[in-house]
ZAVO-657899 format. One record per residue (C-alpha): residue in one letter; x, y, z. Coordinates in nm, 2 decimals. Each point is the difference from the previous one (the first is absolute). Example, Ala and Ser with C-alpha at 12.3 -4.5 7.8 and 13.67 -1.06 7.14 Angstrom:
<r residuo="A" X="1.23" Y="-0.45" Z="0.78"/>
<r residuo="S" X="0.14" Y="0.34" Z="-0.07"/>
// end
This chain:
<r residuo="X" X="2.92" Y="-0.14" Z="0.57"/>
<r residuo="X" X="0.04" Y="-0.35" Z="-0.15"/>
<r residuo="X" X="0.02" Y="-0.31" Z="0.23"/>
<r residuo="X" X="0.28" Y="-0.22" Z="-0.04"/>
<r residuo="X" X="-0.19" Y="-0.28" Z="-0.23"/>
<r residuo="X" X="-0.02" Y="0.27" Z="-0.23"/>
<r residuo="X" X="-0.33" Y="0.10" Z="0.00"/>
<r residuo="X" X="-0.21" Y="0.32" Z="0.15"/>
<r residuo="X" X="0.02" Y="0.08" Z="0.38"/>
<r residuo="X" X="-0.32" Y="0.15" Z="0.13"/>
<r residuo="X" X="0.08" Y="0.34" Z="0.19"/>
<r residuo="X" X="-0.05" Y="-0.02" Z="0.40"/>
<r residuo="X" X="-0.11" Y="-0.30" Z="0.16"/>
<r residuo="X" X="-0.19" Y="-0.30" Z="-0.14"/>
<r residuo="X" X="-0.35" Y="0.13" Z="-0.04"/>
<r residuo="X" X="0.08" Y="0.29" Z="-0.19"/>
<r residuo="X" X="-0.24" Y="0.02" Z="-0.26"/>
<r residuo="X" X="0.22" Y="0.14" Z="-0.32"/>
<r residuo="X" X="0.32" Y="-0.12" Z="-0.11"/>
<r residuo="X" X="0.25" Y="0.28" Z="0.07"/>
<r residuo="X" X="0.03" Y="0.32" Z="-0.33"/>
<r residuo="X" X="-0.26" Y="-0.17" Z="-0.15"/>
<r residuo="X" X="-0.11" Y="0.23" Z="-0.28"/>
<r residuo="X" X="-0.35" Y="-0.17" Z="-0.15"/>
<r residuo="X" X="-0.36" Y="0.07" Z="-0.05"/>
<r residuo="X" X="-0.28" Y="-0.18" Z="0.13"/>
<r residuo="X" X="-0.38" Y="-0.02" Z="-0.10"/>
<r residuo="X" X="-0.30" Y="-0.02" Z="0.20"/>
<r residuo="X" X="-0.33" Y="-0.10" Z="-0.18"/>
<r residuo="X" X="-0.31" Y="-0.09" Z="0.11"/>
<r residuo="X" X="-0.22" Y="-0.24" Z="-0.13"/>
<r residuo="X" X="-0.28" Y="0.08" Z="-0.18"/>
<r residuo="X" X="-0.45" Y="0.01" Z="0.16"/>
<r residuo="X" X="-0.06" Y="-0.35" Z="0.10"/>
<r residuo="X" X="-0.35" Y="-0.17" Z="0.01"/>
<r residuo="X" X="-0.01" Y="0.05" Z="0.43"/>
<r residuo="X" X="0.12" Y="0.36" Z="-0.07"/>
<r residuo="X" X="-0.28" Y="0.09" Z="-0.22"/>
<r residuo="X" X="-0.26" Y="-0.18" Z="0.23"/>
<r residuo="X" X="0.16" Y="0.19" Z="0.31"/>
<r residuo="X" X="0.14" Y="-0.30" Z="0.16"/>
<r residuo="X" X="0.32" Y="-0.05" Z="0.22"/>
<r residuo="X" X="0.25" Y="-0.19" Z="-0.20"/>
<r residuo="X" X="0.33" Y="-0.05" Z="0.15"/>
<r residuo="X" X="0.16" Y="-0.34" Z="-0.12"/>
<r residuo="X" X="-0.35" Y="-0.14" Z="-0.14"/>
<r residuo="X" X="0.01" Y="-0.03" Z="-0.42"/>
<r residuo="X" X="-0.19" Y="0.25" Z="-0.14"/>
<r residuo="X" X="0.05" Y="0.02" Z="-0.38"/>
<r residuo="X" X="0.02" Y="0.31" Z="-0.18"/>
<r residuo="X" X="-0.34" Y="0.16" Z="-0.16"/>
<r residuo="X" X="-0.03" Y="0.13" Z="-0.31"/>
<r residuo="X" X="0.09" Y="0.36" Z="0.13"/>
<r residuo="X" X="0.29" Y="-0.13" Z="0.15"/>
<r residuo="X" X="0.09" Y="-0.17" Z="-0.31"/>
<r residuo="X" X="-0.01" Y="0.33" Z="-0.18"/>
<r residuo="X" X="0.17" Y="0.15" Z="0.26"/>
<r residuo="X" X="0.33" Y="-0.27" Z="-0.02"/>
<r residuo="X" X="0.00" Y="0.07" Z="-0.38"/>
<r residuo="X" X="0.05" Y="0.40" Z="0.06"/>
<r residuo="X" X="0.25" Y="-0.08" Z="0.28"/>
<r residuo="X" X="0.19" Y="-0.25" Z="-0.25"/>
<r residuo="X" X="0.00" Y="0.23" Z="-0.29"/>
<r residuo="X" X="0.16" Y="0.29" Z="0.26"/>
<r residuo="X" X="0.22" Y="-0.22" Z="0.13"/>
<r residuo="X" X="0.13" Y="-0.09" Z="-0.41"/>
<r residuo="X" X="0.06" Y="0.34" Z="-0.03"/>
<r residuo="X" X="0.08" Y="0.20" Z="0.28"/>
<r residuo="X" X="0.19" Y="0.25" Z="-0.15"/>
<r residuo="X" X="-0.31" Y="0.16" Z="-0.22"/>
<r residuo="X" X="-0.12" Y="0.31" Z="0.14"/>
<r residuo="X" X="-0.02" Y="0.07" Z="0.28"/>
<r residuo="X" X="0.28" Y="-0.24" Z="0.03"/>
<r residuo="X" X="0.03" Y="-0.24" Z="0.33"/>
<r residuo="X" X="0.31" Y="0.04" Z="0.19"/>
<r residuo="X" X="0.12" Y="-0.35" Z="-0.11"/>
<r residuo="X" X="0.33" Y="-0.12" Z="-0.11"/>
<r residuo="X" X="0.13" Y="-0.08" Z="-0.34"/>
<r residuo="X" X="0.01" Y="-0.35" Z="-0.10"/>
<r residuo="X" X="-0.21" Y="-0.30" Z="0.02"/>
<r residuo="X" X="-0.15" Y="-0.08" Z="0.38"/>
<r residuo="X" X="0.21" Y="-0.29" Z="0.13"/>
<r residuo="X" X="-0.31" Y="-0.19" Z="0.16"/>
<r residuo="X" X="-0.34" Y="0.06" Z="0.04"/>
<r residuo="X" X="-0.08" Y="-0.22" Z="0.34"/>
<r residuo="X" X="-0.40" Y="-0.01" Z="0.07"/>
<r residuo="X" X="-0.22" Y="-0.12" Z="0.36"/>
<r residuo="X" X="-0.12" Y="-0.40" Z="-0.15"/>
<r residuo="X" X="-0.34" Y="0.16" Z="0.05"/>
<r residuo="X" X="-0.22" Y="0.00" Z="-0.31"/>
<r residuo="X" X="-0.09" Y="0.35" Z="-0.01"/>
<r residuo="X" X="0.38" Y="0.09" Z="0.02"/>
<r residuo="X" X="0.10" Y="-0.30" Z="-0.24"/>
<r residuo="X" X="-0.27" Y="0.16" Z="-0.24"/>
<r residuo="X" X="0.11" Y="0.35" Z="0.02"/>
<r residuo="X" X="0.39" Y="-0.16" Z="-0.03"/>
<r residuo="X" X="-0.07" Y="-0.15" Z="-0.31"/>
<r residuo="X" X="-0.13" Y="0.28" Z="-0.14"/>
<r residuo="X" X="0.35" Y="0.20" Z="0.09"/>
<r residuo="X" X="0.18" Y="-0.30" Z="-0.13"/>
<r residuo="X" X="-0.21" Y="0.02" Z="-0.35"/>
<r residuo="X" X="0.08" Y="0.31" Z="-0.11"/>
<r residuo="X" X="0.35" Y="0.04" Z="0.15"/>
<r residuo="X" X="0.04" Y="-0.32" Z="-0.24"/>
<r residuo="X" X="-0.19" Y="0.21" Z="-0.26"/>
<r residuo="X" X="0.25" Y="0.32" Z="0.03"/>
<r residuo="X" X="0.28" Y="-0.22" Z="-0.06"/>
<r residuo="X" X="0.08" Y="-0.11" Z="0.35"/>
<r residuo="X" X="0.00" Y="-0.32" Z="0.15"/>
<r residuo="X" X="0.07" Y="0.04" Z="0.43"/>
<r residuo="X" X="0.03" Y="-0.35" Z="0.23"/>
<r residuo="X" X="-0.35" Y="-0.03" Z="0.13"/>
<r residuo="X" X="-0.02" Y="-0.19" Z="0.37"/>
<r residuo="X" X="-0.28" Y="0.01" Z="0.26"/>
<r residuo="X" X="0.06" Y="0.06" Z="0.34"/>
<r residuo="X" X="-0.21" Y="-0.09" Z="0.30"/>
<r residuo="X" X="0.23" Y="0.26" Z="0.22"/>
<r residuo="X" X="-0.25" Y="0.28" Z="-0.23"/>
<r residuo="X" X="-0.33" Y="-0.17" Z="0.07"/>
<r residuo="X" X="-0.25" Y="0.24" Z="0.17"/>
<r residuo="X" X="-0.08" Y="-0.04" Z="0.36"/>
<r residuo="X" X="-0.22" Y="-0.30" Z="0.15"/>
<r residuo="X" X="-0.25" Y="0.18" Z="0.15"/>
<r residuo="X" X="-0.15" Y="-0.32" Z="0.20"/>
<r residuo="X" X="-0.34" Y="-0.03" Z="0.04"/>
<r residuo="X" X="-0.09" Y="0.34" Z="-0.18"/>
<r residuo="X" X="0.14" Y="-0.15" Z="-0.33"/>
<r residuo="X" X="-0.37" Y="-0.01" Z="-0.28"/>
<r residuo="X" X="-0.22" Y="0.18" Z="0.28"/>
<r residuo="X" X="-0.16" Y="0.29" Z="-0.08"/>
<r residuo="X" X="0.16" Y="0.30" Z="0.16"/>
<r residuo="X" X="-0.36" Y="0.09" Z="0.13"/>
<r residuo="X" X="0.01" Y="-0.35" Z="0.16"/>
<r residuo="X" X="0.36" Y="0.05" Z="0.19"/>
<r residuo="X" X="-0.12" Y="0.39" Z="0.11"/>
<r residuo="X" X="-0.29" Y="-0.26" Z="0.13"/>
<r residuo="X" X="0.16" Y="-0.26" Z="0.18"/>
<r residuo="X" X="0.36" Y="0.12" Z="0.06"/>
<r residuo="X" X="-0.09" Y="0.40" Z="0.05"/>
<r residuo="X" X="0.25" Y="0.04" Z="0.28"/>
<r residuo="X" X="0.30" Y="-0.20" Z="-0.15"/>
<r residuo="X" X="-0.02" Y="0.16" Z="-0.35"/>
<r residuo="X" X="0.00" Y="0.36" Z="0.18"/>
<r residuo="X" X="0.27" Y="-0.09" Z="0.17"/>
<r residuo="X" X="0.23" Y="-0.12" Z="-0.30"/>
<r residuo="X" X="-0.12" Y="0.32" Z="-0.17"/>
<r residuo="X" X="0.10" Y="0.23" Z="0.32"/>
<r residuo="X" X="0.31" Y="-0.21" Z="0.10"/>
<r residuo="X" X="0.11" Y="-0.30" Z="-0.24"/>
<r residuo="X" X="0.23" Y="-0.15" Z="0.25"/>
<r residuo="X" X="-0.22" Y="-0.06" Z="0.25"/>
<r residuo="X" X="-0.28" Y="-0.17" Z="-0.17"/>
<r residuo="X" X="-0.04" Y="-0.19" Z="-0.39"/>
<r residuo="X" X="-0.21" Y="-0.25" Z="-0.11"/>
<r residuo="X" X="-0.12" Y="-0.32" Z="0.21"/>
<r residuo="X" X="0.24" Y="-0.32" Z="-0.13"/>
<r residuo="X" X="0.20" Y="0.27" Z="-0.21"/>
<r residuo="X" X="0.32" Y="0.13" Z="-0.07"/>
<r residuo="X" X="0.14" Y="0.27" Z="0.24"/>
<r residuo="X" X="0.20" Y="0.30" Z="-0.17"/>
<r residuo="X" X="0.30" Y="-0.14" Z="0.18"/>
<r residuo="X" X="-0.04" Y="-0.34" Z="-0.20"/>
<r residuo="X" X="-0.09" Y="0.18" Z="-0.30"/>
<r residuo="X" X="0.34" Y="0.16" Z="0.02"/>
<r residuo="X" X="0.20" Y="-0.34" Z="0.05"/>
<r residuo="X" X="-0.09" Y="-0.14" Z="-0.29"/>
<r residuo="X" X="0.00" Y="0.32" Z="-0.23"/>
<r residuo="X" X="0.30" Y="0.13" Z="0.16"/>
<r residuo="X" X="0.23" Y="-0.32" Z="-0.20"/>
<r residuo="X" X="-0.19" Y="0.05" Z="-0.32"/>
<r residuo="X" X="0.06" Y="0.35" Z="-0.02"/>
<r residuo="X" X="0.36" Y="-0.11" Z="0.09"/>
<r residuo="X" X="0.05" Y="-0.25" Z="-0.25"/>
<r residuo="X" X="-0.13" Y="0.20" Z="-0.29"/>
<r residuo="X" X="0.23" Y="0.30" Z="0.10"/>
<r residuo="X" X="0.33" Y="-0.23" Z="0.02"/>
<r residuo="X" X="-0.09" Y="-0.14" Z="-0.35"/>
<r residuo="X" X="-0.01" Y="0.34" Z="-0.10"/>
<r residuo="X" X="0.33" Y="0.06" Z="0.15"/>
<r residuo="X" X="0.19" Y="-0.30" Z="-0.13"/>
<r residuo="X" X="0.32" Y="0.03" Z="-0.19"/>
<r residuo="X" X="-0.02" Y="0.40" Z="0.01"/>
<r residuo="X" X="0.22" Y="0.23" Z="0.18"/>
<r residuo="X" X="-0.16" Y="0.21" Z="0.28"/>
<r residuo="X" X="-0.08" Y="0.34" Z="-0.08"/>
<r residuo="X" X="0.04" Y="0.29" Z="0.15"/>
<r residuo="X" X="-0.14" Y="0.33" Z="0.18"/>
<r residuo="X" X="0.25" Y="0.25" Z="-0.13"/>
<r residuo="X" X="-0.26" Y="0.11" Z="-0.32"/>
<r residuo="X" X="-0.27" Y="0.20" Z="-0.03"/>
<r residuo="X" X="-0.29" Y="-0.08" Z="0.22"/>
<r residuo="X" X="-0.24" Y="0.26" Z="-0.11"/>
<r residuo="X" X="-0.22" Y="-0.03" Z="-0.31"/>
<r residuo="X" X="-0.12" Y="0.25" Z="-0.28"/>
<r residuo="X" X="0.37" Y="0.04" Z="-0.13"/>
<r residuo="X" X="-0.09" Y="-0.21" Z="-0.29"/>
<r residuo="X" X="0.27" Y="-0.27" Z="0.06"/>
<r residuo="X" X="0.03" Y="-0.31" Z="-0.21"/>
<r residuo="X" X="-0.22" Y="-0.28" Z="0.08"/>
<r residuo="X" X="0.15" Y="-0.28" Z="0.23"/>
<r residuo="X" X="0.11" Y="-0.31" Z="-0.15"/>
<r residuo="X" X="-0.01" Y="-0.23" Z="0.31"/>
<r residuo="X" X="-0.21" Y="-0.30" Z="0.01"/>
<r residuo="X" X="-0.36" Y="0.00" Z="0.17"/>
<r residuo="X" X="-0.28" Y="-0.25" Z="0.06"/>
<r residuo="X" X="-0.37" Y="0.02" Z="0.03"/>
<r residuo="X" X="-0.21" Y="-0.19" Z="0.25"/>
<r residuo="X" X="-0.35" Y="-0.04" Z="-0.01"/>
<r residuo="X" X="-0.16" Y="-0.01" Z="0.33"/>
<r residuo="X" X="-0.23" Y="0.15" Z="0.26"/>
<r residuo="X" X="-0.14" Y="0.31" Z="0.19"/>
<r residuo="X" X="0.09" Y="-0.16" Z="0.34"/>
<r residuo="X" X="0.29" Y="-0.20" Z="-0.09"/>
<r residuo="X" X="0.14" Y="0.33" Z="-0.17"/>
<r residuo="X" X="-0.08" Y="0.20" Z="0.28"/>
<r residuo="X" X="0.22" Y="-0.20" Z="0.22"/>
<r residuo="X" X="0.25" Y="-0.04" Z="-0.30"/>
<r residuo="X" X="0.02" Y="0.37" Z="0.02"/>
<r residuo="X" X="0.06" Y="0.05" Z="0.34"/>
<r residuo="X" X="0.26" Y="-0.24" Z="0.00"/>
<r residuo="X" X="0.17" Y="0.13" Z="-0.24"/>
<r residuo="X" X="0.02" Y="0.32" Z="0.13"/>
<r residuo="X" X="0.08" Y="-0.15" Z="0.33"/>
<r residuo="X" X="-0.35" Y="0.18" Z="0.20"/>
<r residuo="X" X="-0.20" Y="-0.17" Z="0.26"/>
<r residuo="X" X="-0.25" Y="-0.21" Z="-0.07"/>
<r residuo="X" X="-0.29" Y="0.18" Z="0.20"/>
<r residuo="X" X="0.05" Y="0.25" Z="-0.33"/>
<r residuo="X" X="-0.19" Y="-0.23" Z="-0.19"/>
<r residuo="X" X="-0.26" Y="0.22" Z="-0.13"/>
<r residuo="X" X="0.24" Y="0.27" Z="-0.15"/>
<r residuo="X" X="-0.04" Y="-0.20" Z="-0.26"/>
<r residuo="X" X="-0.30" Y="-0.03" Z="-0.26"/>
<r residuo="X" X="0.02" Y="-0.19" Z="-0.38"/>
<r residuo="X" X="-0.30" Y="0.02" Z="-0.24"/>
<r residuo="X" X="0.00" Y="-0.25" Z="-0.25"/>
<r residuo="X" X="0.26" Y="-0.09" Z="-0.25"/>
<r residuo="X" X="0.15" Y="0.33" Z="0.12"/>
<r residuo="X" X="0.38" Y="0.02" Z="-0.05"/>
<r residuo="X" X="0.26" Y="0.11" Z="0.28"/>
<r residuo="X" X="0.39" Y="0.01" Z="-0.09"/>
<r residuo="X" X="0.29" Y="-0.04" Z="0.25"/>
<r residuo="X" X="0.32" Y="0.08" Z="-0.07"/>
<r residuo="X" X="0.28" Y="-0.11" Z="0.20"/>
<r residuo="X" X="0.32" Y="0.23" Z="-0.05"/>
<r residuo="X" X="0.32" Y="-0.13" Z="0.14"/>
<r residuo="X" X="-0.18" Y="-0.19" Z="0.27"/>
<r residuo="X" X="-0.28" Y="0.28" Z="0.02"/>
<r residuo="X" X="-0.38" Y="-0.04" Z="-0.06"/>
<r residuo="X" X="-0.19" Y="0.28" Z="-0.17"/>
<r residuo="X" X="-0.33" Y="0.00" Z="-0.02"/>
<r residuo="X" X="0.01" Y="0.19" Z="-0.39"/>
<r residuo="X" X="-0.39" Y="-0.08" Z="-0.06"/>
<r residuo="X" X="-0.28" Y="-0.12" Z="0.16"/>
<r residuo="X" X="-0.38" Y="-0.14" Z="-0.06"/>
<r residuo="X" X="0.04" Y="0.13" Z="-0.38"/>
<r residuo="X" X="-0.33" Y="-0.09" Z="-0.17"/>
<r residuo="X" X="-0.02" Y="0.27" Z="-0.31"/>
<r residuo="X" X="0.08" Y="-0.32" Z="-0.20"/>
<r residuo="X" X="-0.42" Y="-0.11" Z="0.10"/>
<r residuo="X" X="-0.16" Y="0.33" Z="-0.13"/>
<r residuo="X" X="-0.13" Y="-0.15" Z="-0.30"/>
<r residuo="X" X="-0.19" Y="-0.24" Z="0.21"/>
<r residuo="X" X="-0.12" Y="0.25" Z="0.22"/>
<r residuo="X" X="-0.16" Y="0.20" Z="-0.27"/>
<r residuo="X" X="-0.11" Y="-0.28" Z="-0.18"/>
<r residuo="X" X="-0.17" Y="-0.11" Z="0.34"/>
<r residuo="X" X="-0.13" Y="0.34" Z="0.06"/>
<r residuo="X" X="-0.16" Y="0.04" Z="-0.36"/>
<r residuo="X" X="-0.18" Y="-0.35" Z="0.07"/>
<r residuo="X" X="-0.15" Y="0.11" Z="0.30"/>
<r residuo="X" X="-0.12" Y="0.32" Z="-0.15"/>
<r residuo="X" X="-0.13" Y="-0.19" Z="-0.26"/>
<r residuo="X" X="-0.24" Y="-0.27" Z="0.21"/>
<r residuo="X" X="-0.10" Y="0.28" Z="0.25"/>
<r residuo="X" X="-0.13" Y="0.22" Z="-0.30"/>
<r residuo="X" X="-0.18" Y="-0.32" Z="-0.13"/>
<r residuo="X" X="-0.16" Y="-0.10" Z="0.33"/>
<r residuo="X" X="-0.15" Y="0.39" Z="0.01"/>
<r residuo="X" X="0.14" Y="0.00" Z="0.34"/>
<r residuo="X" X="0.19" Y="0.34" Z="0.11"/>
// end
């Protein structure tokens, strides 16, 4: 329904997350291996920039996000993305600009904004350690966060409730963008697919982001509790889609990553390579 200034209510009270019949798609994408990733360190808000792997990795993830309706296609949209909104990290910035290059390339040109709702979360004093050195020091709180997230996190971090306060208005803001100036849709279609129907031609967004931020995203968005936390797992520059139908999120794909085979091969031929040279079996 509209309010009376004209513009778009949100359906139920206040805090609802997304505006009422919205019909849009959004994104997920995480950034590509950071420097602390590679070295096996916690990372959380610290500024780890890309390596060249993950550099490679952004690249494939831009080029399947350019075209996503190549075989086998991604269940995107037609159209141009309407934003592509990125964490201010570095190692999201970098993989961002990557999307944003050959989007540009294929003839598209989205609104690119960062936005510190999307920035991973501060894991405290565990941020650049080691993960050897926090099973050291802080054994019982990290088994605890991994048993039961709510009741323990990282010392001088972010809680998963906090996590979700500031996420919660991103995700919010990006879906009303989406929603602005377009009629609601509605549920009275097909929901079932396989029946080869045309592809939608309402407007989605990509965000670039990460695994805990997402994770939270995610159960947000499909209004779980927060204690579900580890439902949820991302590997790099994988790709998830949401679709919101009337109002609706669908989860329609999740943690794709065919889009990196090439780099898997060519990292597995590599290997081969220096163990057959080193005589080692």
């Amino acid at each position: 329904m509209d309010d009376p200034a004209g513009g778009r209510a949100l359906s139920g009270d206040a805090g609802t997350l997304v505006p009422d019949g919205l019909d849009a798609t959004l994104v997920l994408v995480r950034h590509g291996e950071s420097t602390f990733i590679a070295e096996g360190r916690f990372q959380g808000q610290a500024d780890s920039p890309l390596t060249d792997i993950g550099r490679r990795q952004a690249a494939l993830v831009a080029d399947r996000l350019a075209r996503p309706h190549d075989a086998p296609a991604l269940p995107l949209p037609t159209g141009v993305p309407l934003e592509l909104v990125h964490s201010p990290l570095g190692r999201t910035t970098e993989t961002a600009t990557a999307i944003d290059v050959a989007l540009r390339a294929a003839g598209q040109a989205p609104a690119v904004r960062p936005d510190a709702g999307f920035l991973e979360m501060d894991q405290g004093e565990w941020q650049g350690l080691h993960r050897d050195e926090i099973e050291a020091r802080h054994g019982a709180t990290l088994a605890t966060w991994r048993r039961s997230p709510l009741e323990a996190w990282a010392p001088g971090g972010e809680s998963l409730p906090e996590v979700q306060a500031r996420a919660r208005p991103a995700v919010r803001a990006m879906l009303e963008r989406l929603a602005d100036g377009r009629s609601p849709g509605t549920h009275d279609r097909s929901q079932v697919a396989g029946y080869h129907d045309p592809l939608p031609d309402h407007p989605w967004s990509i965000v670039v982001g990460h695994d805990g931020v997402f994770k939270v995203a995610l159960l947000t968005l499909f209004d779980l509790p927060l204690d579900r936390f580890w439902m949820w797992s991302m590997d790099l520059c994988a790709i998830s889609v949401v679709e919101l139908r009337a109002g609706r999120p669908v989860l329609r794909a999740y943690n794709v990553t065919a889009h990196l085979a090439a780099l898997a091969d060519a990292e597995s031929v590599a290997e081969l390579d220096e163990r057959e040279g080193s005589g080692a079996l």
